[in-house]
C-alpha positions in Angstrom: 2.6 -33.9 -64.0 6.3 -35.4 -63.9 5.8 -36.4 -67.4 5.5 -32.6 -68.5 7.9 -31.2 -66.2 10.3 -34.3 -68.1 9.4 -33.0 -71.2 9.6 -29.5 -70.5 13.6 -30.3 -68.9 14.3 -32.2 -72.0 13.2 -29.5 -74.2 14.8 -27.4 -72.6 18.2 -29.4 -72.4 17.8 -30.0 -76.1 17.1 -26.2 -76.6 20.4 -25.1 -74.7 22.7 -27.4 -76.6 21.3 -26.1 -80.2 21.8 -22.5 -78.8 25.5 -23.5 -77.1 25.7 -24.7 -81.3 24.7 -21.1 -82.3 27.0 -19.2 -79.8 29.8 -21.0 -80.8 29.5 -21.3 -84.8 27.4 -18.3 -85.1 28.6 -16.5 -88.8 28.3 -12.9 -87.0 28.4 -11.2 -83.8 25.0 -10.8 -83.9 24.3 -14.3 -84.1 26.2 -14.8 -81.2 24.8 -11.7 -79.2 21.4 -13.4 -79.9 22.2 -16.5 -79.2 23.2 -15.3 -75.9 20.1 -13.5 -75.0 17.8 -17.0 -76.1 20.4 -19.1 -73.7 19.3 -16.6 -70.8 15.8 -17.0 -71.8 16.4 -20.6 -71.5 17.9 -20.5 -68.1 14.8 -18.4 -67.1 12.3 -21.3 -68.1 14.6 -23.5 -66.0 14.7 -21.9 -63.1 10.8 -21.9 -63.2 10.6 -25.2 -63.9 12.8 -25.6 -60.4 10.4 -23.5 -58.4 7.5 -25.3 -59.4 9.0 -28.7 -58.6 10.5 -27.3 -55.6 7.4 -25.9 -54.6 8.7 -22.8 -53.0 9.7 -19.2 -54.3 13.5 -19.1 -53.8 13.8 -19.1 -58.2 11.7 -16.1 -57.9 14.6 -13.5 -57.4 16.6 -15.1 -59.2 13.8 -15.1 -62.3 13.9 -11.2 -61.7 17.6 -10.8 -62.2 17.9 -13.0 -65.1 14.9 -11.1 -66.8 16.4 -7.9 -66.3 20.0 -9.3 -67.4 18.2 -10.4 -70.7 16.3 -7.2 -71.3 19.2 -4.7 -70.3 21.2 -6.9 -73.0 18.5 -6.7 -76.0 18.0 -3.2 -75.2 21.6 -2.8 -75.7 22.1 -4.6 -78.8 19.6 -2.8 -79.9 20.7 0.7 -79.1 24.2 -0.4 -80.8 22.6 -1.6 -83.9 20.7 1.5 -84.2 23.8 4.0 -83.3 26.5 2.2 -85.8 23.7 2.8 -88.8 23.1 6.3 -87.4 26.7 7.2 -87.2 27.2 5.2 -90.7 24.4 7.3 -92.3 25.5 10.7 -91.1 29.0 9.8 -92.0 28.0 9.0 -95.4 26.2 12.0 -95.6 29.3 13.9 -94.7 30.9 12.3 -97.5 28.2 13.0 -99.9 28.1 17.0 -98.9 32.2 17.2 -98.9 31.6 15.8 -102.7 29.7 18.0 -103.6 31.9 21.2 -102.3 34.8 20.4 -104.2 32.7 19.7 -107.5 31.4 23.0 -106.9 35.2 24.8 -106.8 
């Protein structure tokens, strides 16, 4: 079993410093935004990995917070995402009706 939970670190170690990568050399914001949510998946599996070779359930509030930090912050990207393509598409819209007013005078 220390084998896996070696492994499992490692990966995990290996998987932070490719996202750390990401966050900082990410082309958009939403790269980076994304980026950020994986690293505080990332933390999560660590902090499980610490409870199970500590052998006692301190992690466990602390795995609570950080999955409610990660899904509070997806559920807000996502919410943005979808209002600037909302507010874009009415916009455009508005645009597209004003047009055709003054074509019609």
């Amino acid at each position: 079993m220390t084998v896996a939970l070696w492994i499992a670190a490692a990966s995990l170690f290996a998987a932070a410093w490719l996202v750390l990568y990401r966050m900082v050399r990410g082309p958009t914001p939403l790269d980076r935004i994304v980026a950020a949510d994986v690293m505080v998946a990332i933390m999560i599996a660590g902090v499980g990995i610490y409870t199970v070779v500590a052998g006692n359930a301190t992690g466990l509030p602390i795995l609570l917070a950080l999955s409610l930090v990660g899904f509070t912050g997806s559920v807000g990207v996502a919410r943005l995402i979808a209002s600037s393509r909302s507010v874009r598409r009415a916009f455009d819209r508005r645009q597209a009706m004003d047009a055709e007013d003054t074509d019609d005078s």
